[in-house]
C-alpha positions, 0 to 999 in steps of 0.5 A, a space after each residue: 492534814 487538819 488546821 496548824 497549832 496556833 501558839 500566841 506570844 504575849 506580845 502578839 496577845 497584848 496588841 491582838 487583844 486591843 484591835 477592834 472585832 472586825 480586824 480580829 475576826 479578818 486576822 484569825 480568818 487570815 491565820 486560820 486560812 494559812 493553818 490549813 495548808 501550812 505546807 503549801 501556804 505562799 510564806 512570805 519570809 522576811 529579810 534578816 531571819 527565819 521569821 514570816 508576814 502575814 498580809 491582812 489589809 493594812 495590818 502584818 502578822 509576823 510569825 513562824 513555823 514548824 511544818 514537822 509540828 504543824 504549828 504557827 508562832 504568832 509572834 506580833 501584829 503591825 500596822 502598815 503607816 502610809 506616809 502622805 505626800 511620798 509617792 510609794 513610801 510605807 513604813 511597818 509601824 507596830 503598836 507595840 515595841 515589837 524589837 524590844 519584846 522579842 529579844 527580851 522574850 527570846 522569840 525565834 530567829 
């Protein structure tokens, strides 16, 4: 089976577009890596929907997918805040307001 569609949404273009070029080129690897084996790929669902996070160093790729289509919505880029002095605690930061967007935007659930 050949590399999943990549289908950009606006929100993930306008923070993709502004990380430097080495975190790019680590996102794309990472999307690219997941593209070609889609089916078999360890989808890490997140709670409260049919939406999924990519782990690439301290930033999430959150997106869905369509195995029938062979296609990856990239629906927005995070960044992981590590809180100092709390002992485990982390929170999911995005540099845009992601929740925002993706009802305005009618993301998929």
């Amino acid at each position: 089976m050949s590399r999943a569609l990549q289908v950009y949404y606006p929100a993930f273009n306008e923070v993709f577009l502004r990380l430097p070029d080495n975190v790019r080129q680590r996102i794309e690897a990472g999307v690219d890596d997941m593209g070609l084996r889609l089916s078999s790929y360890p989808h890490y669902r997140m709670s409260g929907g049919h939406r999924y996070r990519l782990r690439v160093g301290d930033y999430r790729v959150i997106y869905t997918f369509d195995l029938v289509r062979n296609e990856i919505h990239l629906l927005a880029v995070a960044i992981v805040v590590r809180f100092i002095g709390e002992a485990n605690s982390s929170a999911l930061k995005t540099l845009s307001s992601r929740r925002a967007r993706s009802q305005a935007s009618g993301f998929p659930n």
